[in-house]
C-alpha positions as CSV (number, residue, x, y, z in Angstrom):
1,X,130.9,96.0,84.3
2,X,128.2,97.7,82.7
3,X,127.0,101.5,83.8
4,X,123.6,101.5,84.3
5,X,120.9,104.5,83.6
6,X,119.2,105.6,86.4
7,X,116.1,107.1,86.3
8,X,114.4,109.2,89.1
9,X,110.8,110.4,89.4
10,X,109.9,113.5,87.4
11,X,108.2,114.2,91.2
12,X,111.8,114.7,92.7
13,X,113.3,117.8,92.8
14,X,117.5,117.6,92.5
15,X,117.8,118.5,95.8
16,X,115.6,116.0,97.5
17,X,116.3,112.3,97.5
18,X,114.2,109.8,96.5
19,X,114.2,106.1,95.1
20,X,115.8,104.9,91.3
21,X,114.8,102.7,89.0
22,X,117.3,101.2,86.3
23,X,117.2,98.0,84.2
24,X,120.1,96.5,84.1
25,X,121.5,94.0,81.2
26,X,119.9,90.5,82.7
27,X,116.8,92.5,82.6
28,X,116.6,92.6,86.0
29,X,115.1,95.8,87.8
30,X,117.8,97.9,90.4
31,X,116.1,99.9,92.6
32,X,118.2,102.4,94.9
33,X,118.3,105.5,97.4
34,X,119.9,108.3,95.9
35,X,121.6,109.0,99.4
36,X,123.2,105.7,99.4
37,X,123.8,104.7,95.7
38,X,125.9,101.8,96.4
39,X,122.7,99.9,97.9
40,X,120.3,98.1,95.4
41,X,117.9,96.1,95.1
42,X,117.7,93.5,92.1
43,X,113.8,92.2,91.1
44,X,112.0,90.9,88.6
45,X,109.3,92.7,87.6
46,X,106.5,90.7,89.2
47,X,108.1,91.4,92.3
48,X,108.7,94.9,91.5
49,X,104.8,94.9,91.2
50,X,104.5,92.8,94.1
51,X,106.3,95.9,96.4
52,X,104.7,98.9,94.2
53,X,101.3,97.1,95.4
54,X,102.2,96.7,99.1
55,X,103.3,100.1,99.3
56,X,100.0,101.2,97.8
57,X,98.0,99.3,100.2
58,X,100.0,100.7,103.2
59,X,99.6,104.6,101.9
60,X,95.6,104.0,101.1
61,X,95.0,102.1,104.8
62,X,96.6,105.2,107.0
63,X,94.8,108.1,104.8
């Protein structure tokens, strides 16, 4: 099995969690908690987008 990089927000500080992005070798996008790494999500990238711009909506519609 391969390792994969993970990559957290230059926003986090190492203390806090937060979510991770890695690309793993079918090119498929894992996104996890770092307080429960053994959780993922697989997307594509679409619907990567898809969830980055439903999570935009919901921040802009309660500010």
């Amino acid at each position: 099995m391969t390792e994969l990089f993970w990559q957290k927000s230059s926003f986090s500080s190492e203390a806090s969690n937060c979510l991770e992005l890695a690309t793993a070798p079918d090119r498929t996008l894992r996104l996890r908690e770092s307080d429960d790494p053994t959780t993922a999500l697989d997307l594509r990238p679409p619907s990567l987008h898809s969830l980055l711009a439903a999570f935009r909506r919901e921040t802009t519609s309660h500010s």
